[in-house]
PDB file of N, H, CA, C and O in Angstrom:
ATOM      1  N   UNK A   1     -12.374   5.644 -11.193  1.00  0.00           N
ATOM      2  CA  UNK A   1     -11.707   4.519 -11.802  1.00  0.00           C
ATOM      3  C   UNK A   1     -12.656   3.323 -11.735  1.00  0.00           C
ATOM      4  O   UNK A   1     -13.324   3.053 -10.737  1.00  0.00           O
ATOM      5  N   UNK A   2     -12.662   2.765 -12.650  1.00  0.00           N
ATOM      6  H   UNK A   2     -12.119   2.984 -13.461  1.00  0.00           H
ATOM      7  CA  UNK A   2     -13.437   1.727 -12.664  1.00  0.00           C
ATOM      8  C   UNK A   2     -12.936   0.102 -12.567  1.00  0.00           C
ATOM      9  O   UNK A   2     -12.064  -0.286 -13.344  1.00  0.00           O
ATOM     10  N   UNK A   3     -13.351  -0.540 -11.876  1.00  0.00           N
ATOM     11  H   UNK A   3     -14.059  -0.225 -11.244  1.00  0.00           H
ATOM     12  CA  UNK A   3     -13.465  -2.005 -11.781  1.00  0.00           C
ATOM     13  C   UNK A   3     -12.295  -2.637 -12.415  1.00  0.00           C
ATOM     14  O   UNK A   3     -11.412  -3.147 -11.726  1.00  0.00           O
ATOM     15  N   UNK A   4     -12.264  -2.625 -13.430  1.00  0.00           N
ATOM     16  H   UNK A   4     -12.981  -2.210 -13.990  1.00  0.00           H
ATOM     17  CA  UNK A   4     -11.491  -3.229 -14.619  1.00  0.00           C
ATOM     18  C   UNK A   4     -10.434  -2.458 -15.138  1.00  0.00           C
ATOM     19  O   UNK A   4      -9.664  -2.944 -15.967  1.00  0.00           O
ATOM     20  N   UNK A   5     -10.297  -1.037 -14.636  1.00  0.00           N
ATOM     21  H   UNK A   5     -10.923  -0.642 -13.962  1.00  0.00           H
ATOM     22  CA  UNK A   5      -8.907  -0.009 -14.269  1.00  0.00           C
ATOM     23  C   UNK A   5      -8.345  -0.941 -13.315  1.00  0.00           C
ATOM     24  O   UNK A   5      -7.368  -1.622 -13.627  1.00  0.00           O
ATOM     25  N   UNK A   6      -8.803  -1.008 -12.353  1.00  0.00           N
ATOM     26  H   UNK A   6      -9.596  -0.455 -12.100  1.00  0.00           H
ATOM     27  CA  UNK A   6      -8.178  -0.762 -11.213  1.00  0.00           C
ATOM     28  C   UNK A   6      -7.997  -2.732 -10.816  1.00  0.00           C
ATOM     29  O   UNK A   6      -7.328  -3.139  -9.866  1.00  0.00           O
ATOM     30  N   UNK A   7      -8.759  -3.658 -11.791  1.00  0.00           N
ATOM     31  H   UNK A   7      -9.303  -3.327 -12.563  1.00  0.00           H
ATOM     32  CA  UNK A   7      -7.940  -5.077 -12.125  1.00  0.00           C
ATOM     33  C   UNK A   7      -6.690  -4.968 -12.709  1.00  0.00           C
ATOM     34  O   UNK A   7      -5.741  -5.717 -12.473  1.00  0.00           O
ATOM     35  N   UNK A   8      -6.698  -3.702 -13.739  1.00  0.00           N
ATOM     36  H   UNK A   8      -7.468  -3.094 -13.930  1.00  0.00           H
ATOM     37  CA  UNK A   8      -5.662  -3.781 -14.597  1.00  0.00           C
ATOM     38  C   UNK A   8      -4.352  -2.946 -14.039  1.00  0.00           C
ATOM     39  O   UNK A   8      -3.262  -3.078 -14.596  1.00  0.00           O
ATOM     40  N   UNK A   9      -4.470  -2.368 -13.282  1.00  0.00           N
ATOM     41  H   UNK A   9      -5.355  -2.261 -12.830  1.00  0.00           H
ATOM     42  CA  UNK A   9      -3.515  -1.750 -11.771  1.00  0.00           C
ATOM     43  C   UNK A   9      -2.856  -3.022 -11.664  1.00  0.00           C
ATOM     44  O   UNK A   9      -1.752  -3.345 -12.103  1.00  0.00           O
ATOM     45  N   UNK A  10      -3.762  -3.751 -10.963  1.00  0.00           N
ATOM     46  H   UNK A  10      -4.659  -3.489 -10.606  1.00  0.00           H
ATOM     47  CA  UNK A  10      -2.992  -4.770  -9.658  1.00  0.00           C
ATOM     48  C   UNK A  10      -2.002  -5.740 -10.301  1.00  0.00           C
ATOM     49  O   UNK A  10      -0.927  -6.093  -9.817  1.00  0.00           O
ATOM     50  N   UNK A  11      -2.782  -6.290 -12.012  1.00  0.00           N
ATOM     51  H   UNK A  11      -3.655  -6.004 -12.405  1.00  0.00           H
ATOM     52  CA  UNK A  11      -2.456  -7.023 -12.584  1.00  0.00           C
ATOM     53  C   UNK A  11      -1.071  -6.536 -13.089  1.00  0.00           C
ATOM     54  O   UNK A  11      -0.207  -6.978 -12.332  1.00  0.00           O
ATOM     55  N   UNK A  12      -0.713  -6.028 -13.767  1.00  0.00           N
ATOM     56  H   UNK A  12      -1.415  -5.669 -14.382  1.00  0.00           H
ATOM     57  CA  UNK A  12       0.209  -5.355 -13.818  1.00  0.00           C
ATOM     58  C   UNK A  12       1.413  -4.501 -12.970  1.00  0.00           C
ATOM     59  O   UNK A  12       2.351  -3.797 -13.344  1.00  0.00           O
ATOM     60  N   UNK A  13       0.980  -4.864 -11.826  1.00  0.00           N
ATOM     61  H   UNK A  13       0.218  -5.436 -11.522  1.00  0.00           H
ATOM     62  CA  UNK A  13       1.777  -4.493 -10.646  1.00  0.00           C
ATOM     63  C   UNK A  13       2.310  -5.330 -10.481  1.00  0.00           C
ATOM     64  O   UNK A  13       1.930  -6.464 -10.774  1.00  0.00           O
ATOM     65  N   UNK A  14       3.943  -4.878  -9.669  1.00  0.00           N
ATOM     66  H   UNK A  14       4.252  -3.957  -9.431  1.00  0.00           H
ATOM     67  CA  UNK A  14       5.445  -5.004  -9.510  1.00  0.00           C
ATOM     68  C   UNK A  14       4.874  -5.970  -8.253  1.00  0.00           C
ATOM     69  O   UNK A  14       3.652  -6.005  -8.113  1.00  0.00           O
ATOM     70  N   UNK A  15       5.685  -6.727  -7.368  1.00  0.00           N
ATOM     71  H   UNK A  15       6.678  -6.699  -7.482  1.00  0.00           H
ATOM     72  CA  UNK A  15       5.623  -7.585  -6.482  1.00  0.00           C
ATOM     73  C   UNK A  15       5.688  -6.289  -5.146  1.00  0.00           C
ATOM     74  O   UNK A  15       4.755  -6.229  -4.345  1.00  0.00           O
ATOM     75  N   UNK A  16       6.417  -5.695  -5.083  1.00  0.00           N
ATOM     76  H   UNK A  16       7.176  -5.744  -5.733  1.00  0.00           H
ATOM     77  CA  UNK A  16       6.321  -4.628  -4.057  1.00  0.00           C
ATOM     78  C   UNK A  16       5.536  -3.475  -4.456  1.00  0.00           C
ATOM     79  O   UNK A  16       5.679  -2.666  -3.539  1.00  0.00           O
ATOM     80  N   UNK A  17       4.840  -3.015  -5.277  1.00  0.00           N
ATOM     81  H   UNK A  17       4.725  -3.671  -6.022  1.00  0.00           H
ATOM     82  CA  UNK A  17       3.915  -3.010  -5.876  1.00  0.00           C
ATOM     83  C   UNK A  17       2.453  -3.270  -4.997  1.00  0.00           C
ATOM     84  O   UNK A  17       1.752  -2.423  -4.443  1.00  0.00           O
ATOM     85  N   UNK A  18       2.255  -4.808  -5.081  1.00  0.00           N
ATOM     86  H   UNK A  18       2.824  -5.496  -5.531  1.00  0.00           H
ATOM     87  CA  UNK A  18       0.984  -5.605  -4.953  1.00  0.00           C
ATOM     88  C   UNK A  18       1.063  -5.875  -3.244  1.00  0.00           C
ATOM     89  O   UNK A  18       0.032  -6.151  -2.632  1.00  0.00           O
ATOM     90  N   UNK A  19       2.386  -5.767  -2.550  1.00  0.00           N
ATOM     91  H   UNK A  19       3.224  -5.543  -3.048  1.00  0.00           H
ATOM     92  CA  UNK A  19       2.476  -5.648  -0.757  1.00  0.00           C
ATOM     93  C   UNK A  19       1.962  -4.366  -0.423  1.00  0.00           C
ATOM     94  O   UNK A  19       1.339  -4.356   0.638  1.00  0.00           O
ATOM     95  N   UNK A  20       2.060  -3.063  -1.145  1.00  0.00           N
ATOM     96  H   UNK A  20       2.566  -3.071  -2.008  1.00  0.00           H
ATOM     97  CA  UNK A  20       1.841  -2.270  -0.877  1.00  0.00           C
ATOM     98  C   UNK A  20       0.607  -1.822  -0.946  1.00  0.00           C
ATOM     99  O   UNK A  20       0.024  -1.162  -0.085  1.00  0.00           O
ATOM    100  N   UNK A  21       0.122  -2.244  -2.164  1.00  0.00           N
ATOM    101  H   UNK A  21       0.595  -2.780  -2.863  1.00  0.00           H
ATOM    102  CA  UNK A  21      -1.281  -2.211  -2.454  1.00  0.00           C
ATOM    103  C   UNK A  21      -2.401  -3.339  -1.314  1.00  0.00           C
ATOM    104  O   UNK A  21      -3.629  -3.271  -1.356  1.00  0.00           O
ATOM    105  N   UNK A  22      -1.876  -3.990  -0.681  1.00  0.00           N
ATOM    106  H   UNK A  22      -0.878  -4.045  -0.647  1.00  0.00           H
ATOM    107  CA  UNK A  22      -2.545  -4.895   0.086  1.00  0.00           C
ATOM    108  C   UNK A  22      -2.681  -4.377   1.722  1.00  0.00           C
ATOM    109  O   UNK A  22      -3.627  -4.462   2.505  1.00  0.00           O
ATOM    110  N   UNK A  23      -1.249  -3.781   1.883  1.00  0.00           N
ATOM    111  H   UNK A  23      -0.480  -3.712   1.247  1.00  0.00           H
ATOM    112  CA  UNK A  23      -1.169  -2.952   2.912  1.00  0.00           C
ATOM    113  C   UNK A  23      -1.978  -1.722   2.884  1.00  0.00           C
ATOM    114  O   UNK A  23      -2.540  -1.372   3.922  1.00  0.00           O
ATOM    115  N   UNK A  24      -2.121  -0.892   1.589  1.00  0.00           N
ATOM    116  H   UNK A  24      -1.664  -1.176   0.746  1.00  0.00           H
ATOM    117  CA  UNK A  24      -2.659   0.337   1.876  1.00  0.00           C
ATOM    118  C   UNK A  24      -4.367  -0.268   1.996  1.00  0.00           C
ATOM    119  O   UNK A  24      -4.987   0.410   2.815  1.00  0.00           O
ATOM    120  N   UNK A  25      -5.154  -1.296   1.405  1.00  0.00           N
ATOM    121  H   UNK A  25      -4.650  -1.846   0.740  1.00  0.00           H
ATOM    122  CA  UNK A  25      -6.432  -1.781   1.330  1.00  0.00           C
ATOM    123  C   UNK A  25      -6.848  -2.149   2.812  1.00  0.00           C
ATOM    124  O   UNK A  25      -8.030  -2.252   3.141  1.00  0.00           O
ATOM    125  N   UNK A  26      -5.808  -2.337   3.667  1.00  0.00           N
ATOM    126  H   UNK A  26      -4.847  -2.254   3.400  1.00  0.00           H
ATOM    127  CA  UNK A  26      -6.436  -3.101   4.697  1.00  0.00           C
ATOM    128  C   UNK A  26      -6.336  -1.615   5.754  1.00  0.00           C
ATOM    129  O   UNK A  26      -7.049  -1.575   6.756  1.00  0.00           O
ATOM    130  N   UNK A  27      -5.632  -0.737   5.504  1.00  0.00           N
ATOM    131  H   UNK A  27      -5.052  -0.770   4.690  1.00  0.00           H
ATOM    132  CA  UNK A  27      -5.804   0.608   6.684  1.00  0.00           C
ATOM    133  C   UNK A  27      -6.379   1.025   5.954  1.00  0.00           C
ATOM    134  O   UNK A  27      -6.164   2.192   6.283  1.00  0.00           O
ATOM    135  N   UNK A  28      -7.433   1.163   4.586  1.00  0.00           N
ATOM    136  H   UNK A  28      -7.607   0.215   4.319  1.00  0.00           H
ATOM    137  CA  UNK A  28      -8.259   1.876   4.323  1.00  0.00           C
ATOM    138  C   UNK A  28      -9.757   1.228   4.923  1.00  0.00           C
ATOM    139  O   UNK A  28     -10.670   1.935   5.351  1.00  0.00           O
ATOM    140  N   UNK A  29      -9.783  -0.100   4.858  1.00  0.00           N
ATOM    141  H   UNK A  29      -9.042  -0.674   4.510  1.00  0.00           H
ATOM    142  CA  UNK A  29     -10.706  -0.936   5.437  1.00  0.00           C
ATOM    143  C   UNK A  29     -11.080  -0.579   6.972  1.00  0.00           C
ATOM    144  O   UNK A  29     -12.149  -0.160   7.416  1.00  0.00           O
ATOM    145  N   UNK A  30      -9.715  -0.913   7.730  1.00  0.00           N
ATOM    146  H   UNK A  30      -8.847  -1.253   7.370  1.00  0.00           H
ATOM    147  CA  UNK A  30      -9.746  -0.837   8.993  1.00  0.00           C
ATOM    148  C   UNK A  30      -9.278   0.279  10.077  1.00  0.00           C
ATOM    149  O   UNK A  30      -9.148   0.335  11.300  1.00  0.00           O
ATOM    150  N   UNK A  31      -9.069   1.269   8.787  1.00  0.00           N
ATOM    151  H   UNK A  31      -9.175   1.224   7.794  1.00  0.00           H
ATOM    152  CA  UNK A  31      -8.454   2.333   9.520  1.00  0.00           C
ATOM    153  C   UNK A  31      -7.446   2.668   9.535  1.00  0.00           C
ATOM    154  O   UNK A  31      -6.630   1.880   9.057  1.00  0.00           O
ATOM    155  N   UNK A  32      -7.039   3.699   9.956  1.00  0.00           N
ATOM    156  H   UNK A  32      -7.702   4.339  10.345  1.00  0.00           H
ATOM    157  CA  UNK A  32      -5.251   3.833  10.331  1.00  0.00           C
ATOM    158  C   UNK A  32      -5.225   5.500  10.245  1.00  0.00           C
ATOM    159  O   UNK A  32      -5.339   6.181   9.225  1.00  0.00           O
ATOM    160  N   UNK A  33      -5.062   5.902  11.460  1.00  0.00           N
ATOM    161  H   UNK A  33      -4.969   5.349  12.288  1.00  0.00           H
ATOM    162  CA  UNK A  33      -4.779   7.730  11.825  1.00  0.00           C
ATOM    163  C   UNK A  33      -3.143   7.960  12.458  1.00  0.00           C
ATOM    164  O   UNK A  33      -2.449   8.966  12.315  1.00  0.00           O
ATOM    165  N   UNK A  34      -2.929   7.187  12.905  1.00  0.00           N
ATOM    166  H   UNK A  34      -3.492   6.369  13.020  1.00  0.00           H
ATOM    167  CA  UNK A  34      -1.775   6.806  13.526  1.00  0.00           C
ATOM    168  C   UNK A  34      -0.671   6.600  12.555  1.00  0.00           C
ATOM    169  O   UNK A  34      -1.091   6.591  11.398  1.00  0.00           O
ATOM    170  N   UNK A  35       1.069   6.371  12.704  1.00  0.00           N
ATOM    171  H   UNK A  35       1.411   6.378  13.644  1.00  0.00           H
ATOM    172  CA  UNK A  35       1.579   6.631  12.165  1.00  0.00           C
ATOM    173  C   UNK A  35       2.052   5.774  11.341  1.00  0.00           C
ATOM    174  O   UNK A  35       3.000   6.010  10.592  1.00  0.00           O
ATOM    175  N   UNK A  36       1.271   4.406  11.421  1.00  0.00           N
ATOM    176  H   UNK A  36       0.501   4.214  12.030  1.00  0.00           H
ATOM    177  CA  UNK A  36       1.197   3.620   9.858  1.00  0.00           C
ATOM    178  C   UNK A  36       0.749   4.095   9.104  1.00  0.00           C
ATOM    179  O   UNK A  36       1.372   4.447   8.102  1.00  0.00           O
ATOM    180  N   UNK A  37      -0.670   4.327   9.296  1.00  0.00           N
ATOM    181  H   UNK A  37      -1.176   4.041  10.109  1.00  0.00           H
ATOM    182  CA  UNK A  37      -1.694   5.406   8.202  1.00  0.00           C
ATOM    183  C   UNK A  37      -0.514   6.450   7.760  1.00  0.00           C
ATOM    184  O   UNK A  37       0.078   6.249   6.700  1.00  0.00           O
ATOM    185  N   UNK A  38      -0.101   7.834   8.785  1.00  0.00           N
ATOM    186  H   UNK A  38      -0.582   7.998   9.646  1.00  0.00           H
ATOM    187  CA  UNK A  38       0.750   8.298   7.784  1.00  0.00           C
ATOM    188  C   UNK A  38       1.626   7.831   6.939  1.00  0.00           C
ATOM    189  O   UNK A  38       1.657   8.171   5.756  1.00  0.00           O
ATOM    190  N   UNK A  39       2.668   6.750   7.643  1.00  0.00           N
ATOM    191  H   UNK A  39       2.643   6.475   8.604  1.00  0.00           H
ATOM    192  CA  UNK A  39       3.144   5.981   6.649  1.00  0.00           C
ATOM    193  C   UNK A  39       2.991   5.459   5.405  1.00  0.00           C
ATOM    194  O   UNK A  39       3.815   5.413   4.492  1.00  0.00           O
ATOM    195  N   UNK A  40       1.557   4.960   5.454  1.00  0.00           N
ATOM    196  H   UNK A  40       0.888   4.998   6.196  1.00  0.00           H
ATOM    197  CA  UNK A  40       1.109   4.046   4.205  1.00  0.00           C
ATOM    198  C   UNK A  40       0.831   5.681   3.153  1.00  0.00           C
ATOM    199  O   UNK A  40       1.263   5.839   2.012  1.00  0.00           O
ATOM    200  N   UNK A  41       0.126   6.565   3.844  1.00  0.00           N
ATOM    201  H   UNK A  41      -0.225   6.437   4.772  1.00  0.00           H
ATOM    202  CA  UNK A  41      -0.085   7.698   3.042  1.00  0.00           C
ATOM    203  C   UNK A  41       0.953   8.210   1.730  1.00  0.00           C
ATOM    204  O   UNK A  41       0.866   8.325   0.507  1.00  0.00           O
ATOM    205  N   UNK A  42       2.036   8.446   2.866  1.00  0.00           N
ATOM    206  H   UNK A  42       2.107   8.352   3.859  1.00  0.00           H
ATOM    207  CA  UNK A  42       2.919   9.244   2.130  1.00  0.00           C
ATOM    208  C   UNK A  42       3.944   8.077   1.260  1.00  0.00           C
ATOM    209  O   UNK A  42       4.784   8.629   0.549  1.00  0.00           O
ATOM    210  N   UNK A  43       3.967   6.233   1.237  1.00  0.00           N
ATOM    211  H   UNK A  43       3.285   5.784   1.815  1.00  0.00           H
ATOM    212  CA  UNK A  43       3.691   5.930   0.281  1.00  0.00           C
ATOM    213  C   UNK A  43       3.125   5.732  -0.850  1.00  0.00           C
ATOM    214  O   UNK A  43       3.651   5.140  -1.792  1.00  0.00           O
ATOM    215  N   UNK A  44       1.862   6.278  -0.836  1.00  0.00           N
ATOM    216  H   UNK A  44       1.435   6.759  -0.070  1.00  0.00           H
ATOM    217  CA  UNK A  44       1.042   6.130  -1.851  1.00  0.00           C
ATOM    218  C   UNK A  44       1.450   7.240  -2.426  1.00  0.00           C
ATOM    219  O   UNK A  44       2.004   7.086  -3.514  1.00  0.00           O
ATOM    220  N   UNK A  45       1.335   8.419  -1.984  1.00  0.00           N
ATOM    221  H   UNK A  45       0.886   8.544  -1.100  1.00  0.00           H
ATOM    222  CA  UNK A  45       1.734   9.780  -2.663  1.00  0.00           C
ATOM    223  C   UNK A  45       2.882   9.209  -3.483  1.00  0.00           C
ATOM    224  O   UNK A  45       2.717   9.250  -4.702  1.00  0.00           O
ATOM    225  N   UNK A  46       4.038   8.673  -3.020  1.00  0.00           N
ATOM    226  H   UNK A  46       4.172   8.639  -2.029  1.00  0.00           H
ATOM    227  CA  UNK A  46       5.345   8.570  -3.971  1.00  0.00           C
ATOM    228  C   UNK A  46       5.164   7.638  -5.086  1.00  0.00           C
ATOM    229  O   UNK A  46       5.652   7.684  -6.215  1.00  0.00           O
ATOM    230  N   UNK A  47       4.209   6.609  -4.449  1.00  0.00           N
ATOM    231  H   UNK A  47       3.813   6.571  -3.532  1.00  0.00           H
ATOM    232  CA  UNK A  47       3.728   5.890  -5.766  1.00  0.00           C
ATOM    233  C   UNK A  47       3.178   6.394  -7.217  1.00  0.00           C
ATOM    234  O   UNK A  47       3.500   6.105  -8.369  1.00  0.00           O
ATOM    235  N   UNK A  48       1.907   7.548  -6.484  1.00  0.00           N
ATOM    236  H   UNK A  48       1.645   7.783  -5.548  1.00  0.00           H
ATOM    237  CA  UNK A  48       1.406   8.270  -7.235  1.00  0.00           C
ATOM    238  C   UNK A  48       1.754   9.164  -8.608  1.00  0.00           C
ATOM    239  O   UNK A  48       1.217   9.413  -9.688  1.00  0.00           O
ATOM    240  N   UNK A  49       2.994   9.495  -7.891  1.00  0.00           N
ATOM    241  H   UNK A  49       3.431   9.293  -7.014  1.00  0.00           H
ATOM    242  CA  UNK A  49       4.235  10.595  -8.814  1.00  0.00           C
ATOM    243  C   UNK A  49       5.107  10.065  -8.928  1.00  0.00           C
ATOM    244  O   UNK A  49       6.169  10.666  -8.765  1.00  0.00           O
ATOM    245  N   UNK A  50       5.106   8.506  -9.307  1.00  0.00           N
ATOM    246  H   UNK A  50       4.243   8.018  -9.440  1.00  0.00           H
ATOM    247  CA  UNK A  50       6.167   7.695 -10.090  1.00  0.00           C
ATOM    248  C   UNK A  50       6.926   7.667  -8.934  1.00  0.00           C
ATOM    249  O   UNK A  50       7.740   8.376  -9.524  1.00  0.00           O
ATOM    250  N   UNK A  51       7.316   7.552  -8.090  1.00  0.00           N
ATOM    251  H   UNK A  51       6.654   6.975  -7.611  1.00  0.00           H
ATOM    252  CA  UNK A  51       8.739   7.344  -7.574  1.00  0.00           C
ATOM    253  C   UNK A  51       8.919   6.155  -7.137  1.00  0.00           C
ATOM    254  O   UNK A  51      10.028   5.642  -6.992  1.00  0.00           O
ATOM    255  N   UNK A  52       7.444   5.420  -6.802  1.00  0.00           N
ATOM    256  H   UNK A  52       6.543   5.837  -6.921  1.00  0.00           H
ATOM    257  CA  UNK A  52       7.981   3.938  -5.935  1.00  0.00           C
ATOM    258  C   UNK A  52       7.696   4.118  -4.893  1.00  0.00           C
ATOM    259  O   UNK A  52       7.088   5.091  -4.447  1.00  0.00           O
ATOM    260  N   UNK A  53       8.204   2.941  -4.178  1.00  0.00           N
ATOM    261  H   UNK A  53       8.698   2.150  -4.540  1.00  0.00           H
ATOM    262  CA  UNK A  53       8.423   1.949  -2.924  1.00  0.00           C
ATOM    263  C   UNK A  53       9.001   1.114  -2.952  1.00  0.00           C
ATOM    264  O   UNK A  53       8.568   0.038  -3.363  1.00  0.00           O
ATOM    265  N   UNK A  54      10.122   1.282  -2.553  1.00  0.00           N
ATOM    266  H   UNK A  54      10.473   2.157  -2.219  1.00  0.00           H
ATOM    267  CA  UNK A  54      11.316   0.053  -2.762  1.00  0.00           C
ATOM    268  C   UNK A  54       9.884  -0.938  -1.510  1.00  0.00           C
ATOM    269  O   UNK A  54       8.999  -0.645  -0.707  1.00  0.00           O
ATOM    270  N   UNK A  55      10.736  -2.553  -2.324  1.00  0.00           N
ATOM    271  H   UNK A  55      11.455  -2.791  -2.977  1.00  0.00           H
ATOM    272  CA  UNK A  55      10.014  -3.562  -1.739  1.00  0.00           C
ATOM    273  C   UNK A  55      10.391  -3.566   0.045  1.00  0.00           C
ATOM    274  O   UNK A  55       9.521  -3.834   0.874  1.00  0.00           O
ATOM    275  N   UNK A  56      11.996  -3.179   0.468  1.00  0.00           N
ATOM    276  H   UNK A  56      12.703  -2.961  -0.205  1.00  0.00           H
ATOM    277  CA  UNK A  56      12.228  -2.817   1.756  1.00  0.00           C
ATOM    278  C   UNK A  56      11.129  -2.357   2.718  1.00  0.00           C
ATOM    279  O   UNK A  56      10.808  -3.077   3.663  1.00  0.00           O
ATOM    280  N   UNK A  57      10.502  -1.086   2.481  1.00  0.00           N
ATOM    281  H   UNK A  57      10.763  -0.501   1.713  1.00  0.00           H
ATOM    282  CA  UNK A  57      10.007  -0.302   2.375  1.00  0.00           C
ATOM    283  C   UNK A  57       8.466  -1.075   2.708  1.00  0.00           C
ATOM    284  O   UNK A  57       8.145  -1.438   3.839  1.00  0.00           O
ATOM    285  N   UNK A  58       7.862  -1.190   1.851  1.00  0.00           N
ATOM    286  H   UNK A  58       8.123  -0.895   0.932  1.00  0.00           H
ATOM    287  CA  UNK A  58       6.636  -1.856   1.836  1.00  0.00           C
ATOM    288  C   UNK A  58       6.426  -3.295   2.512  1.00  0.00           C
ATOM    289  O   UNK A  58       5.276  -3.727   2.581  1.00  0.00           O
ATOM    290  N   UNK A  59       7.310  -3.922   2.927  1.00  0.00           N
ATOM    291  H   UNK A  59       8.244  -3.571   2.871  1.00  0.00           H
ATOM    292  CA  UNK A  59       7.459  -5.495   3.446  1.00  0.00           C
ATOM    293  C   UNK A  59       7.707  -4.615   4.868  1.00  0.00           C
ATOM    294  O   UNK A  59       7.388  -5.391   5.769  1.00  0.00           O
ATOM    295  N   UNK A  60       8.027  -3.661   5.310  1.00  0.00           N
ATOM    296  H   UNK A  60       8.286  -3.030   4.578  1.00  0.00           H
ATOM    297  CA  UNK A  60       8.475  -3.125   6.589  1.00  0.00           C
ATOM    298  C   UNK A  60       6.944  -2.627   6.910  1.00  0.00           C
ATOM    299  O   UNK A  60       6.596  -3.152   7.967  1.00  0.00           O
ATOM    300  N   UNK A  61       5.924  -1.810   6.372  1.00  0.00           N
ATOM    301  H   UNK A  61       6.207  -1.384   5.513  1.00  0.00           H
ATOM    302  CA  UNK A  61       4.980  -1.384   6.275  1.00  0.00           C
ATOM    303  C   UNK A  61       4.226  -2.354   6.758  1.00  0.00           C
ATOM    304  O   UNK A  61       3.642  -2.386   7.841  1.00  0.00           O
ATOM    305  N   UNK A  62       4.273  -3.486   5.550  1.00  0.00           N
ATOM    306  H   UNK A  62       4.747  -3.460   4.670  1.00  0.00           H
ATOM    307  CA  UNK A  62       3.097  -5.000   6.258  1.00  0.00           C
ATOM    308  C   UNK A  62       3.815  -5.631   7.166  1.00  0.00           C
ATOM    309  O   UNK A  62       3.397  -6.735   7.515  1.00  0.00           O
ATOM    310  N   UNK A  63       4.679  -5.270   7.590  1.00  0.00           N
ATOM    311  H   UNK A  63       5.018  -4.374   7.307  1.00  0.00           H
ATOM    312  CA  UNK A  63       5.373  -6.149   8.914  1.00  0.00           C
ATOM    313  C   UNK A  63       4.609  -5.171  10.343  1.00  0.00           C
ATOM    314  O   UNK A  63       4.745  -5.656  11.466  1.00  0.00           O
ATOM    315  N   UNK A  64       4.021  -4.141  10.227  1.00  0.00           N
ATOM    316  H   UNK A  64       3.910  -3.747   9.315  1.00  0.00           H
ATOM    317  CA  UNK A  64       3.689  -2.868  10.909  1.00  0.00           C
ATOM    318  C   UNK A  64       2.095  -3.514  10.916  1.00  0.00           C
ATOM    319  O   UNK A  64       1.333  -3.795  11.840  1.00  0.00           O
ATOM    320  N   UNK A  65       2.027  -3.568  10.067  1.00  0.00           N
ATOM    321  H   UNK A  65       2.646  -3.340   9.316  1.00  0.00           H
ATOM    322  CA  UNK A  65      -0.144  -3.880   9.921  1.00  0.00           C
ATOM    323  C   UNK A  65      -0.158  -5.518  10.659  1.00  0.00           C
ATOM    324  O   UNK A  65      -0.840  -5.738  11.660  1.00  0.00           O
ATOM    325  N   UNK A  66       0.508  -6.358  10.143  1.00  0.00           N
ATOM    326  H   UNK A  66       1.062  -6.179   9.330  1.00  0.00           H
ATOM    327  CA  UNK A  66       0.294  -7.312  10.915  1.00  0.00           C
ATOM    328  C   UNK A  66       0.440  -7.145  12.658  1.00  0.00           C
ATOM    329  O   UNK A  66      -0.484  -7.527  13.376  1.00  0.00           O
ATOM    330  N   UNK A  67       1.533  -6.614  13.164  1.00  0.00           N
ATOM    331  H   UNK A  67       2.283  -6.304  12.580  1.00  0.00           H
ATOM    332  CA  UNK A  67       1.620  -6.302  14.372  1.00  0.00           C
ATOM    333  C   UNK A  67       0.384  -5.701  14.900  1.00  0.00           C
ATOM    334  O   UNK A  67       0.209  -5.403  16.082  1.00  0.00           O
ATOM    335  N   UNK A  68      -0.368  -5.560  14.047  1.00  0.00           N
ATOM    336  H   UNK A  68      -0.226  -5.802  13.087  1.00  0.00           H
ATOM    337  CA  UNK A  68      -1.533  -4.651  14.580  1.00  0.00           C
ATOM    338  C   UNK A  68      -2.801  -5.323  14.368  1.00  0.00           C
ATOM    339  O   UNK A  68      -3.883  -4.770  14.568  1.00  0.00           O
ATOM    340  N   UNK A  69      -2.651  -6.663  13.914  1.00  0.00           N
ATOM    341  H   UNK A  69      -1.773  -7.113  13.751  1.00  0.00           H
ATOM    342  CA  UNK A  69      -3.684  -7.660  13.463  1.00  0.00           C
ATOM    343  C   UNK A  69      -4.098  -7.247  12.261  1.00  0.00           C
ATOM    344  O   UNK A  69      -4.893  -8.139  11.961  1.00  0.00           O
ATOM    345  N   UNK A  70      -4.084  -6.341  11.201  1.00  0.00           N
ATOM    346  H   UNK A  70      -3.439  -5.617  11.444  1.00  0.00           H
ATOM    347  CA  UNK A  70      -4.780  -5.760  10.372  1.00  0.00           C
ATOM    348  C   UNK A  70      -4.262  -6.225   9.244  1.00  0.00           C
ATOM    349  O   UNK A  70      -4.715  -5.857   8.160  1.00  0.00           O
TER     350      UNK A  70
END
């Protein structure tokens, strides 16, 4: 995917959406094996195949990464 795909992702992304996408960038940055990482994982998968992330969901996720400084 290129550059300007993947502007046109974000841009176009839902508000829970763009938490999620911020959350999954920073445990890809900084890591995550533990059970945020799975967490954030098996959101992305549902993202992937259309299903979402309710904003619940993803605001609970970055409430998890911050606790963790990340």
């Amino acid at each position: 995917m290129s550059v300007e795909e993947i502007k046109a992702v974000v841009d176009n992304a839902t508000e829970e959406e763009r938490i999620f996408l911020a959350a999954y960038l920073r445990i890809k940055r900084d890591g995550g094996n533990g059970p945020l990482g799975v967490a954030l994982a098996k959101a992305n998968e549902r993202l992937l195949r259309g299903e979402g992330v309710s904003l619940e969901d993803a605001e609970k996720l970055h409430q998890e990464m911050e606790k963790l400084g990340l």
